[in-house]
C-alpha positions as CSV (number, residue, x, y, z in Angstrom):
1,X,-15.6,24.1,-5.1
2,X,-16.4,20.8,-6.8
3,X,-17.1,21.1,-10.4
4,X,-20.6,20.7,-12.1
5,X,-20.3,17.5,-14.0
6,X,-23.4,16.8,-16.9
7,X,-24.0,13.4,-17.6
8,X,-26.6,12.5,-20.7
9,X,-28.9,9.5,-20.3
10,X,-31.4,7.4,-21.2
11,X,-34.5,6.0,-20.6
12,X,-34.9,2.6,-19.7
13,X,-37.8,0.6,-21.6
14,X,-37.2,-3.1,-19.4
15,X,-36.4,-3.7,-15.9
16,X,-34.9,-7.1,-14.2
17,X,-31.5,-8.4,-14.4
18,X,-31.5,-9.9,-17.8
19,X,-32.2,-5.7,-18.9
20,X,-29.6,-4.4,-17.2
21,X,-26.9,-7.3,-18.5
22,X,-27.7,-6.4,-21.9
23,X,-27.2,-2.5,-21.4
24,X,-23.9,-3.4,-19.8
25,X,-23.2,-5.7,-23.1
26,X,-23.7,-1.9,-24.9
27,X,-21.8,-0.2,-22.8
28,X,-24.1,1.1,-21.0
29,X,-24.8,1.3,-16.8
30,X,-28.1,1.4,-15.3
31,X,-29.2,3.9,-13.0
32,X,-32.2,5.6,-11.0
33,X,-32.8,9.2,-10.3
34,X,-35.0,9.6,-6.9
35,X,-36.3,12.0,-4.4
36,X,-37.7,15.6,-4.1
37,X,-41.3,13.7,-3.9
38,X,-41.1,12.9,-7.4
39,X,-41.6,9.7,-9.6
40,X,-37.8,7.9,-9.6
41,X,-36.6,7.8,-13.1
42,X,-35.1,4.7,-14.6
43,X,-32.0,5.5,-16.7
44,X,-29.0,4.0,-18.2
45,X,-25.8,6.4,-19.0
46,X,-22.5,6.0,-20.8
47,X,-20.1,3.9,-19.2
48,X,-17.3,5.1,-20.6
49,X,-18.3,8.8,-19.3
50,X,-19.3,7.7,-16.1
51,X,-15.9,6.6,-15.4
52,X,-14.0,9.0,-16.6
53,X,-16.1,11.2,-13.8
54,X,-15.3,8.4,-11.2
55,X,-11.6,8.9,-11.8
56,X,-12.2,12.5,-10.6
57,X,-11.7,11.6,-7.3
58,X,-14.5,13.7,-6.3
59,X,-17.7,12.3,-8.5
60,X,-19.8,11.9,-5.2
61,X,-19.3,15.6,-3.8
62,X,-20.5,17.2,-7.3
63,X,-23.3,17.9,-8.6
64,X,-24.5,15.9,-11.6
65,X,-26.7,17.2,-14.2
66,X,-28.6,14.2,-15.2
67,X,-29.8,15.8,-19.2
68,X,-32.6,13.3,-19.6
69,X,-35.2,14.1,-22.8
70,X,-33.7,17.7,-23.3
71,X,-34.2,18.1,-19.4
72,X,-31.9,19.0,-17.2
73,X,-31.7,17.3,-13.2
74,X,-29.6,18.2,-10.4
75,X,-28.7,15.4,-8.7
76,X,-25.8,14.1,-6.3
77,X,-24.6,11.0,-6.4
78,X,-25.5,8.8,-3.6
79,X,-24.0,4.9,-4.4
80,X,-22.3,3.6,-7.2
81,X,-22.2,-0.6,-7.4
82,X,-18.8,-1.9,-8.7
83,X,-18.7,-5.7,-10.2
84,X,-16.7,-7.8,-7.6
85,X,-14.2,-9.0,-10.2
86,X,-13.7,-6.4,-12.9
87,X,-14.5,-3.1,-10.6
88,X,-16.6,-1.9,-13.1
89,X,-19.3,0.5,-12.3
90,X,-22.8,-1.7,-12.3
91,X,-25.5,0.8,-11.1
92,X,-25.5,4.0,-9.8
93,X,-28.3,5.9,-7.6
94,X,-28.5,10.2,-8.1
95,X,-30.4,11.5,-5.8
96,X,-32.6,15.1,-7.0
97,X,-31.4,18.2,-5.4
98,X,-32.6,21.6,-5.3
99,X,-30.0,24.6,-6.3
100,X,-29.5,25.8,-2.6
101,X,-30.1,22.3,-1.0
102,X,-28.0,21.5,1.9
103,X,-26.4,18.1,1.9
104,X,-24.4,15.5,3.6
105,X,-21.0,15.2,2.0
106,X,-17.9,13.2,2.8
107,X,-15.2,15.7,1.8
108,X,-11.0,14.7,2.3
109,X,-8.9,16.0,4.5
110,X,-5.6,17.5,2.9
111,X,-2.7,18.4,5.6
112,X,-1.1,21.7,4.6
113,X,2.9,23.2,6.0
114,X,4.0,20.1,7.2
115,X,7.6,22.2,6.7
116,X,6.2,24.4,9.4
117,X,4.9,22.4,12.1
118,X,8.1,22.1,14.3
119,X,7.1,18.7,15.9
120,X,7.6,17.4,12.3
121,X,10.8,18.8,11.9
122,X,12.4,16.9,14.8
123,X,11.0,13.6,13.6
124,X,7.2,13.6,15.0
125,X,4.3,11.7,13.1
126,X,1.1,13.4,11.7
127,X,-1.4,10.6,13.0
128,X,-4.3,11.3,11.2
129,X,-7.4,10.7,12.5
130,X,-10.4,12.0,9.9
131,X,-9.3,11.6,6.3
132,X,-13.1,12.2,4.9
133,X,-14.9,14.7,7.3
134,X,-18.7,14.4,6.9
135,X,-20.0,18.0,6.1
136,X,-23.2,19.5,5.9
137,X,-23.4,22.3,3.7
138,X,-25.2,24.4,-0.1
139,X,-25.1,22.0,-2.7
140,X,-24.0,24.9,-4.5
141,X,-20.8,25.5,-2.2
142,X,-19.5,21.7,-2.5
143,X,-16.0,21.9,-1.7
144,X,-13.4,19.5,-3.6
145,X,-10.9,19.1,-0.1
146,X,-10.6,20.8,3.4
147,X,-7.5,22.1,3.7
148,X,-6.2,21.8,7.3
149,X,-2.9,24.4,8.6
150,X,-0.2,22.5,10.2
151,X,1.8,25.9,10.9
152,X,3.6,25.6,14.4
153,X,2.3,22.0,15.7
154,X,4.5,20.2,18.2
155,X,5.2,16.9,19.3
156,X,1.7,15.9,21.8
157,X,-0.4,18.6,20.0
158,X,-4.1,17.9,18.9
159,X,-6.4,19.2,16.2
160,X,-9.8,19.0,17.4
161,X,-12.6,20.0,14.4
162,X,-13.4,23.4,16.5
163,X,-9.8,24.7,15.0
164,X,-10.6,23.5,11.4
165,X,-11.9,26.6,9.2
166,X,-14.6,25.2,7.1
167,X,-15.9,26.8,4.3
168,X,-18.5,30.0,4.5
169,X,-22.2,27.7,5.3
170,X,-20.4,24.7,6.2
171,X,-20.3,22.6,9.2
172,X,-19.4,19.2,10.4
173,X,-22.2,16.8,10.3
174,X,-21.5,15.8,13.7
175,X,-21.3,19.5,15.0
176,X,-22.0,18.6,18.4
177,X,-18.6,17.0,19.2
178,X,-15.2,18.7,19.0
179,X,-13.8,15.4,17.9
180,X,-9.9,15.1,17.2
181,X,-8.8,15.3,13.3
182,X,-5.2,14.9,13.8
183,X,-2.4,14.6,16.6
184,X,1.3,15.1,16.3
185,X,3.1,12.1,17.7
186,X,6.2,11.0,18.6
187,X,8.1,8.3,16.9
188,X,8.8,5.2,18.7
189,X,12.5,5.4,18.7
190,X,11.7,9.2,20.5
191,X,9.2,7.5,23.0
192,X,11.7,4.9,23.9
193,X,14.9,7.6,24.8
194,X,12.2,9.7,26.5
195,X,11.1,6.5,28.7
196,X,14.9,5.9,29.8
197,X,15.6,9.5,30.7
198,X,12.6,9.2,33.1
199,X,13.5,6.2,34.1
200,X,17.2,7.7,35.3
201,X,16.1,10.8,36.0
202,X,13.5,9.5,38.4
203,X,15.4,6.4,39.5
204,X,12.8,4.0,38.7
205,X,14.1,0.4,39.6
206,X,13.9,-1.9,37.2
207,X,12.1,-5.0,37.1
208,X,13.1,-7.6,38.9
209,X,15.8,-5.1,40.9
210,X,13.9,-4.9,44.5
211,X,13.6,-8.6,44.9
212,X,17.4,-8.8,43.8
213,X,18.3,-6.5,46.8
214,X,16.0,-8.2,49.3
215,X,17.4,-11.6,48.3
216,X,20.8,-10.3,48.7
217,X,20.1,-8.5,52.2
218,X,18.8,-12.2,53.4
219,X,21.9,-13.8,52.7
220,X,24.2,-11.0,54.4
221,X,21.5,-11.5,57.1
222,X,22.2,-15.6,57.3
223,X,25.9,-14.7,57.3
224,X,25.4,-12.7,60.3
225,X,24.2,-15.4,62.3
């Protein structure tokens, strides 16, 4: 489960661009709490801690304690704005959440026993389809990855979401579709050797081989005569 992260802030007294270039100036990064029906808060927090909780890897799946005036507010981050030349963090929205409140996550993918899946072993590819499943599930219960068993996968096998254990309250966000996470493929050098055993199993003529034998019956034909 994602950690609980608490992040200290501020009020902001000014709004408008010329503000929030002077709080960056400080070190500082605007943001906005919103939602739950209540008055949005203007705040500015510490940029220095904000990235450190961006290098996480997992700031946007955990729930944020926004300690504003002595107050504590559970929030999840919902956007974080990067500058376009320096990538640092600019603004970020937190949106209010209750304890038990189920939310819309993006969680990663991780691809366990790849020693065990057999197609692996003789040279197949994992082809990975979702690396970030969108999950629905107790803000609470946030999980940091989904953790998907490779055990015993061959060459042409698929992982639809149905065969994915999710954690206890969870489910995908688009339930309704047993949508493919991963498939075991072969490499190209094994697709090309598996094309010409077909081919000479199956005697397939190659191209260009049934005008070459009409053209030579036709002559044998004009000897004939």
């Amino acid at each position: 489960m994602s950690d609980q992260l608490t992040l200290p802030a501020e009020a902001r007294d000014r709004a408008g661009k010329g503000a929030s270039r002077a709080l960056r100036r400080d070190g500082r990064v605007p943001a906005v709490v919103y939602g739950e029906k209540k008055e949005p808060l203007s705040i500015h927090v510490e940029e220095k801690l904000l990235t450190k909780m961006l290098h996480t890897g997992h700031f946007m799946n955990s729930v944020v304690m926004i300690d504003f005036k002595g107050k504590p507010h559970r929030t999840l981050p919902k956007a974080v704005d990067f500058h376009p030349v320096t990538s640092r963090p600019i603004h970020v929205d937190f949106l209010r959440i209750g304890e038990h409140t189920k939310v819309h996550v993006a969680v990663p993918m991780r691809f366990d026993n790849e020693e065990a899946s057999p197609g692996l072993k003789r040279g197949g590819v994992l082809n990975i389809v979702v690396h970030d499943l969108a999950l629905v599930c107790d803000a609470s219960e946030i999980p940091d990855e989904i953790h998907v068993d490779l055990t015993g996968l061959e060459i042409g096998d698929t992982l639809h979401i149905s065969q994915i254990k999710l954690p206890k309250g969870a489910k995908a966000a688009n339930a309704d579709d047993d949508f493919t996470v991963a498939t075991i493929v072969a490499p190209s050098a094994m697709k090309a050797e598996e094309e010409e055993t077909a081919t000479a199993e199956g005697e397939v003529p190659i191209v260009g081989e049934e005008e070459a034998e009409a053209e030579g019956g036709e002559a044998e034909g004009g000897e004939e005569a």
